[in-house]
C-alpha positions as CSV (number, residue, x, y, z in Angstrom):
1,X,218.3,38.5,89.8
2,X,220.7,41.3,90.1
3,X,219.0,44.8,89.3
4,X,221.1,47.6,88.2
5,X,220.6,50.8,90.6
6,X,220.7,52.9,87.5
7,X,219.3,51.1,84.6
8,X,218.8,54.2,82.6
9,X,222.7,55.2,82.9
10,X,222.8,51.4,81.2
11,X,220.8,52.0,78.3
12,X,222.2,55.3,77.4
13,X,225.7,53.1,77.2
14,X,224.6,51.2,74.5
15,X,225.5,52.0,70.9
16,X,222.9,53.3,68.5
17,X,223.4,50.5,66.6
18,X,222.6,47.6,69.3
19,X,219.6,50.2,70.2
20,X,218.0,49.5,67.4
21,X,218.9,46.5,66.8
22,X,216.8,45.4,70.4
23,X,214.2,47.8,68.6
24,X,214.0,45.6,65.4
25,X,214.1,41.9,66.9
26,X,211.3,42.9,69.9
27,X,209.3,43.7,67.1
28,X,210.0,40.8,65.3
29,X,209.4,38.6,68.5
30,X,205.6,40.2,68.9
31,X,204.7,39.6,65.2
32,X,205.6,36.4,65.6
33,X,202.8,34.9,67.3
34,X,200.2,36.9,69.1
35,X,200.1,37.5,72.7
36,X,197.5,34.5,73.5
37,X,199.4,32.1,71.5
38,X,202.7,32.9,73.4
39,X,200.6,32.7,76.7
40,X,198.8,29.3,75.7
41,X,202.3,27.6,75.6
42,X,202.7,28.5,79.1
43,X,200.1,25.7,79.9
44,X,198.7,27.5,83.0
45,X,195.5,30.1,83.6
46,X,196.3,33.7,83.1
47,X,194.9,36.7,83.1
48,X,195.4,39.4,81.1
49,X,194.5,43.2,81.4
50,X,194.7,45.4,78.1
51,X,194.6,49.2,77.9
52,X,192.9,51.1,75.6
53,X,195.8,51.6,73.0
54,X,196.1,47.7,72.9
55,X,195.2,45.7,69.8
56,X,192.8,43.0,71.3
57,X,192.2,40.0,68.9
58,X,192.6,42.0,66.0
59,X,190.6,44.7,66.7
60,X,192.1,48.3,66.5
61,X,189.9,50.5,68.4
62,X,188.7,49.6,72.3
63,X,184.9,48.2,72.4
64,X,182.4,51.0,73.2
65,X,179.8,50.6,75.7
């Protein structure tokens, strides 16, 4: 794979448009399905490590101990 030295000089090329167009279908794509059914189709063991901000399963605040 062929990384750009200067990936941030790349984004600020693209139009506002395409911008948030990217915006509106990554948020489209997590909707979709949730982030274990997306990783159960990958049909091998994962592991995953969510921060605090993350939704988990639904819930909206982290579990207090």
């Amino acid at each position: 794979m062929d990384v750009s030295d200067n990936p941030v000089a790349e984004i600020r090329g693209i139009t506002y448009r395409a911008f948030r167009s990217v915006l509106r279908r990554n948020a489209e794509y997590i909707t979709e399905r949730s982030v274990p059914e997306r990783l159960a189709v990958l049909g091998i063991p994962v592991l995953v490590i969510s921060g605090a901000a993350d939704p988990v399963g639904g819930r909206r605040r982290p579990i207090s101990r």
